[in-house]
Each structure stands twice: as structure tokens, then as C-alpha cells.
VEXBADO-725088 format. One line per field, with one value per residue (C-alpha): residue in three letters; residue number from 1; x, y negated, z negated. Coordinates in steps of 0.001 Angstrom, whole numbers, plus 500000, padded with zeros to 6 digits. Each point is the difference from the previous one (the first is absolute). Layout:
N
residu: c(Ala	...) $
num: c(NUM	...) $
east: c(X	...) $
north: c(Y	...) $
up: c(Z	...) $
This chain:
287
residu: c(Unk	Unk	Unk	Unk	Unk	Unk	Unk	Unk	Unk	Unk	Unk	Unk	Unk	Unk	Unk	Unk	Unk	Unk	Unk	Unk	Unk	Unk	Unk	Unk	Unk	Unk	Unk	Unk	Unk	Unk	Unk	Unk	Unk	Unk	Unk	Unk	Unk	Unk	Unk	Unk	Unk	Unk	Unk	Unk	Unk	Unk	Unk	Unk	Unk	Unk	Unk	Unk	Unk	Unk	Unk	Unk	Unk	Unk	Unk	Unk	Unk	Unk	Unk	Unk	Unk	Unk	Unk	Unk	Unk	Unk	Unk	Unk	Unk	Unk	Unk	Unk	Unk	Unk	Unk	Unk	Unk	Unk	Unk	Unk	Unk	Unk	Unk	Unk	Unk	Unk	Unk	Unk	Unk	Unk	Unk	Unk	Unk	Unk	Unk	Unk	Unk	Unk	Unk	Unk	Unk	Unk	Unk	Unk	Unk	Unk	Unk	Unk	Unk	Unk	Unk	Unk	Unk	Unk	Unk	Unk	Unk	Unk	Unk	Unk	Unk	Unk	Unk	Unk	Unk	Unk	Unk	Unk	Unk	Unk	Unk	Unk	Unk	Unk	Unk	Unk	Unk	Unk	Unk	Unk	Unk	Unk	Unk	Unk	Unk	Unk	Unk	Unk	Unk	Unk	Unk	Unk	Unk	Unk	Unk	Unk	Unk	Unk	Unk	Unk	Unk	Unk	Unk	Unk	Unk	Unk	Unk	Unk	Unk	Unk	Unk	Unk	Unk	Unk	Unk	Unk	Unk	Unk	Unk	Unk	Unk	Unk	Unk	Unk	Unk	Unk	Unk	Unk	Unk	Unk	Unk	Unk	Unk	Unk	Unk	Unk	Unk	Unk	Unk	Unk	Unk	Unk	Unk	Unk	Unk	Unk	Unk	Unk	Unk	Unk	Unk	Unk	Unk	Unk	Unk	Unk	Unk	Unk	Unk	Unk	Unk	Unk	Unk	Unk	Unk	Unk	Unk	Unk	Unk	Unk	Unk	Unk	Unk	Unk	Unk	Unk	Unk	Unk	Unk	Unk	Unk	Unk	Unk	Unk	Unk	Unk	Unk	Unk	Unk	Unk	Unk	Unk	Unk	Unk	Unk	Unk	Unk	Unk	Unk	Unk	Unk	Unk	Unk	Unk	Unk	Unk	Unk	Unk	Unk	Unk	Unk	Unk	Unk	Unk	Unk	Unk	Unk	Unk	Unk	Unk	Unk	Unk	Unk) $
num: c(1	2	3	4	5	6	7	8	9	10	11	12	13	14	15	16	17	18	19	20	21	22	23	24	25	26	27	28	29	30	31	32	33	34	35	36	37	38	39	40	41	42	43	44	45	46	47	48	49	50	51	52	53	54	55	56	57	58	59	60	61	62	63	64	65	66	67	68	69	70	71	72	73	74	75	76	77	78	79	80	81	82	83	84	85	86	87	88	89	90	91	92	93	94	95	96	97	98	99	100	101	102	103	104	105	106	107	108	109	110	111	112	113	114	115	116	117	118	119	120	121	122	123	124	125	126	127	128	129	130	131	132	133	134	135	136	137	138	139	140	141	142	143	144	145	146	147	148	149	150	151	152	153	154	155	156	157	158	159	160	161	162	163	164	165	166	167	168	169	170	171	172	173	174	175	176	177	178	179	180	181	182	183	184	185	186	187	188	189	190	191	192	193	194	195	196	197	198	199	200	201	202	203	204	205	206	207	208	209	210	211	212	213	214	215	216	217	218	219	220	221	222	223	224	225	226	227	228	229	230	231	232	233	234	235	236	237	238	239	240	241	242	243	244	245	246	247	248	249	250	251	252	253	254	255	256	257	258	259	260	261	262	263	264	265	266	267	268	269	270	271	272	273	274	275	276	277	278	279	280	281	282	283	284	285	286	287) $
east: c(856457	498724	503140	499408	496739	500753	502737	497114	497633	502491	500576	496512	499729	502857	499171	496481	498212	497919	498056	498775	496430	499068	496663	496741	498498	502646	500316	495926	500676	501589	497364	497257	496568	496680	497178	499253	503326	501265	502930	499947	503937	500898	503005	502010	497413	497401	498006	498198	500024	497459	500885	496787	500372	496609	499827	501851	500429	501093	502368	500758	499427	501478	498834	500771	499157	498341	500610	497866	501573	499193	500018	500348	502656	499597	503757	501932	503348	498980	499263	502580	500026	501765	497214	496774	499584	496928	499834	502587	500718	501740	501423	501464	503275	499927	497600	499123	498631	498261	500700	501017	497274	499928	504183	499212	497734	502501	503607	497911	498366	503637	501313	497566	500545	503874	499808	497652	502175	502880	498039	499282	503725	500126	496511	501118	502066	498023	496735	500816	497965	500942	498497	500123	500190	500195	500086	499692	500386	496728	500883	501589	501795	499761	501286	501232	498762	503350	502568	502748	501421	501962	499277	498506	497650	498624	496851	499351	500869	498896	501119	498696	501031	499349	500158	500332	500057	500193	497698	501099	502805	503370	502941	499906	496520	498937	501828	499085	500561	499489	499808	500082	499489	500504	498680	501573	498749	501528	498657	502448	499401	496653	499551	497650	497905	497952	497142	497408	497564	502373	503798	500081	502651	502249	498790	501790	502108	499990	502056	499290	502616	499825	502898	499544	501744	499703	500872	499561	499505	500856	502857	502837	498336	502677	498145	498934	500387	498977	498443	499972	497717	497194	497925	499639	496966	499913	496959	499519	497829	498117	498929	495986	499717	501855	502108	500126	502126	501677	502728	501263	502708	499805	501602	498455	501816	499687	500565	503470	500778	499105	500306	503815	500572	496746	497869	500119	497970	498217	500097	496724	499980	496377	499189	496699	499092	497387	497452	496856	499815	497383	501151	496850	500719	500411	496243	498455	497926	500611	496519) $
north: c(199100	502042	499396	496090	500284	501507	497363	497377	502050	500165	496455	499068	502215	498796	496655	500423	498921	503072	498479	497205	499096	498173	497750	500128	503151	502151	498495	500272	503544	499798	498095	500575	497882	501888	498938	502386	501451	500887	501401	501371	499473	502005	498467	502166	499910	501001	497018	499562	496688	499578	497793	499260	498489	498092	496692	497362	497144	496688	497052	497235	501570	502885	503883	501871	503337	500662	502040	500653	502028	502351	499699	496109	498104	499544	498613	498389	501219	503218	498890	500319	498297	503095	502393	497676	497857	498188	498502	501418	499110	502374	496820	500189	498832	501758	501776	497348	500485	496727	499841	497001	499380	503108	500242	496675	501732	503258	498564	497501	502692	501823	497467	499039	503392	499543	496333	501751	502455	498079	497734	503030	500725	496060	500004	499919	496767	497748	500385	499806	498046	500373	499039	501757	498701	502610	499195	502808	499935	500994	502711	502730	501672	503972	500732	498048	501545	500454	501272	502598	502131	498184	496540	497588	497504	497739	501378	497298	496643	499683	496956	499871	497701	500819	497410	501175	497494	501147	498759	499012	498866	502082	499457	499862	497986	500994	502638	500258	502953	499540	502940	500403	503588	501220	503006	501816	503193	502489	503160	502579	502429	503051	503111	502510	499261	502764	498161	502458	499301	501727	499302	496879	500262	496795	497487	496413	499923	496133	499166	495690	498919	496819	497882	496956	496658	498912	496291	499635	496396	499837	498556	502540	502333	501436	498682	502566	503349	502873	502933	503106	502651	498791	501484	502780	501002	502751	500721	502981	499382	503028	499377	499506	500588	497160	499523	503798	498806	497664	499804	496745	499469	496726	498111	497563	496994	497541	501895	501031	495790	498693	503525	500529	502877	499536	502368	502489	498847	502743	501476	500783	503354	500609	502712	499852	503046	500501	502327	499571	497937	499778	497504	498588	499196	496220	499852	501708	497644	502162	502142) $
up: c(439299	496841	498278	500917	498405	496989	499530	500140	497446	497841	499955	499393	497028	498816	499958	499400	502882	499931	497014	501640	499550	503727	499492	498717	500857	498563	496616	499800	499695	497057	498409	500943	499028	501037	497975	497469	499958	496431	498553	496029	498218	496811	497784	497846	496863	502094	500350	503670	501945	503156	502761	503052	502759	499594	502718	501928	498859	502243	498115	502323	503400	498884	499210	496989	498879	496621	497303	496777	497309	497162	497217	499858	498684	495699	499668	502852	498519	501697	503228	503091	503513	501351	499160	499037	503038	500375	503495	502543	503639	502668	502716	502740	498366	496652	497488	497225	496295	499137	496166	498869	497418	498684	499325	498230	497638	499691	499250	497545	498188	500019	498570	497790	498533	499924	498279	497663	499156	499418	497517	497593	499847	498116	498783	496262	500991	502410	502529	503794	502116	503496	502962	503477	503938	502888	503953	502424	503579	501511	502527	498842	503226	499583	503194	503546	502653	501631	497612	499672	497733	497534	501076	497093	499808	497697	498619	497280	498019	496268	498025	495960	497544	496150	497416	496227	497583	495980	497091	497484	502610	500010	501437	503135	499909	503810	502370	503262	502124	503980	502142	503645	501511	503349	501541	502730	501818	502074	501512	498537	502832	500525	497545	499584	497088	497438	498140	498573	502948	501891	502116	502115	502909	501471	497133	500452	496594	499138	496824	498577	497978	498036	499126	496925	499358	496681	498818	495784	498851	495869	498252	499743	503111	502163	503296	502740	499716	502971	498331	502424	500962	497999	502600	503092	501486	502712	502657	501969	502558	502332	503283	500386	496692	498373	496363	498392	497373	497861	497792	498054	496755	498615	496967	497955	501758	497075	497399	501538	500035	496658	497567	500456	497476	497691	501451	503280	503277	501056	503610	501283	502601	502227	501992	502094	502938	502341	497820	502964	502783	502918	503487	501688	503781	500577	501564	497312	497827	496611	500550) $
């Protein structure tokens, strides 16, 4: 009989049933919402960022936790859905970021910057006018609340299209550069964590990867290409305490398309850790 059962363990393990997150309640303790919580982050440069849990809020019949931030955002480009959400929901299905009009704002100020920097390479020759559209689903889905080790799910759907057009015209007059990223996440497994508020035992590690399709419209273009990697973001996430820490590398996705060998996309590497954190209890009303 104890053989039997270890047979069984085993298998479980193995497979990764033993990381399943069963319903509402349990996933609540992983992020938790107690008005008047807060949590303080420290990147690698030192610079703080202050997350509250300040309110609910209720969109179409439904209840969302708030967050206010500090400092507030000055440039989109450095804002991130992973780390910077807004209004959050923990269902009875799945935990949901809802971020859709604030990714809008992000990967158009990104690329903004990218178009921008592009242009100075040729600003001797011509001007660049571009213009910029960005659609973002809504919910961003951090977590289902039954998963697995290992098993994937799809987190996100971004679809941008950037039109640059030179003046005085070039050839090509117009390209066109359509991109359509997916997001997938996967929990990668539970690790001890050391943040300099102190060690945080069985934190969920949760690892988003995107993947982009990229279709370029302009007379001689070579058609779609798949660049790879241009982004990883990893979570670790502490029971009844919430995310501890957060680590993402990111390319400049445009850049990569339309620069060829003119001039290096950069790879962008953050680091943020608990620094100070206090949990309010889910009745507390943040006194």
C-alpha cells in the first residue's frame, strides 16, 4: 500500500498536478486586495515604485480591484501590464489584468520612440512622417485559476500597424509594417525567492512569452518575417503577499524589422523586488 502510494505521488509531481491552483479562494491568496494594502518595488537603479490597493471599482456588473501608483506615469514607453496594473480581477475562472487602454498608450509610445529613432538615422535625406494604430485585447489573463506546471495559456493579443511614409518621398513612398503579438504564460514551477524585505518561500514562478507576426507592405519588401524573443517577462508570486518580483528582457520589436544592419536594436533588461510591503485583511477599509 505505501509503495502504491508513492507510485501515485510520483506521478503527480511528475506531471504536475501538484501545482494546480483549484478555484477562487486559493488564487486570492496570491493576490491579495485589502484596502490600504501597499507594496514599495526597487529596480536595479534604485528608483522606488508604490503600488495601493485603494477601492473597488464595478464595470458592467462586474468588480474590479484598484490600484493607484507612485510615482505616476510621465512616458507610457515605461509602463508594463505585467507589473503596472490598474484594475485587476481575481474570478472564479482566472485572475484578469484589465489593460487594454493603457497597452494602447505603451506599445504606441514604444514605437513612437523606435519610428523616431529610425528617422534620425535618414534625417540628412528626407523627414518621416509616420502614423501609428494599436488594438489591445482588454483582459490581460495573469493567471487561470486551474493550471499546472508547464501548461500554457494565452495571456494576450496585440495587433499594431505602423505606417511610414517619407518627405520629400523616397523610394519606397509608404511601407507598412503589421504586427500581431501573442502572449502566452506558463507557471514555470515554485522557488524560494530573496528580495531585500526578506526570503519568500513557495512563490508561483510565471514566465509570459510573446511571439510576433510581421507582414511589410513596400515595393521590394521580402513579406513576413517572425522575429523571436523580442520579449520574456517572469513573475514570482508569494502567497498572501502577492508579486515580490519581476524580471523582463525586451527588444525593440520595430527596430529589429525595418533597420536590417544600419543600426543595433537595443534589448531592454528590468529588475523590480519587493523593498516594503504591508497586506491589509480583505475587511479592512485601509484605516
Amino acid at each position: 500500500m505505501l509503495k502504491k502510494y508513492h507510485v501515485v505521488l510520483s506521478l503527480l509531481l511528475v506531471f504536475g498536478f501538484s501545482a494546480t491552483l483549484v478555484g477562487k479562494e486559493k488564487a486570492d491568496t496570491y493576490f491579495p486586495h485589502g484596502i490600504g494594502s501597499y507594496w514599495v518595488y526597487e529596480d536595479q537603479d534604485g528608483n522606488e515604485l508604490t503600488r495601493r490597493a485603494v477601492e473597488a471599482k464595478t464595470i458592467e456588473g462586474e468588480t474590479y480591484h484598484v490600484f493607484s501608483y507612485e510615482p505616476t506615469f510621465e512616458d507610457w514607453a515605461d509602463y508594463d501590464y505585467h507589473i503596472h496594473p490598474h484594475l485587476y480581477q481575481v474570478g472564479e475562472e482566472r485572475v484578469t489584468f484589465w489593460v487594454g487602454d493603457n497597452v494602447e498608450k505603451a506599445v504606441k509610445a514604444r514605437f513612437t520612440k523606435e519610428v523616431e529613432t529610425f528617422g534620425k538615422i535618414h534625417e540628412a535625406n528626407f523627414n518621416l512622417l509616420y502614423d501609428i494604430e494599436v488594438e489591445a485585447q482588454d483582459p490581460f489573463y495573469v493567471l487561470p485559476t486551474s493550471v499546472t506546471f508547464k501548461e500554457k495559456w494565452d495571456a494576450a493579443q496585440i495587433k499594431a500597424k505602423v505606417t511610414m511614409t517619407p518627405d520629400p518621398p523616397q523610394d519606397p513612398e509608404e511601407t507598412i509594417c503589421e504586427f500581431t503579438i501573442v502572449e502566452t504564460g506558463k507557471v514555470l514551477g515554485t522557488e524560494n525567492v530573496e528580495t531585500p524585505v526578506g526570503t519568500f518561500e513557495d512563490c508561483l514562478k510565471i514566465e509570459y512569452r510573446t511571439a510576433t507576426e510581421v507582414a511589410i507592405f513596400a515595393p521590394g519588401a521580402s513579406g513576413e518575417s517572425n522575429p523571436p524573443g523580442e520579449s520574456v517577462t517572469t513573475l514570482w508570486v508569494a502567497p498572501k503577499v502577492g508579486i515580490v518580483k519581476f524580471h523582463q528582457k525586451a527588444e525593440d520589436i520595430l527596430l529589429t524589422v525595418i533597420t536590417h544592419s544600419q543600426v543595433k536594436a537595443s534589448t531592454t533588461v528590468k529588475t523590480l523586488q519587493l523593498k516594503k510591503y504591508e497586506v491589509k485583511s480583505t475587511d479592512s477599509k485601509g484605516e
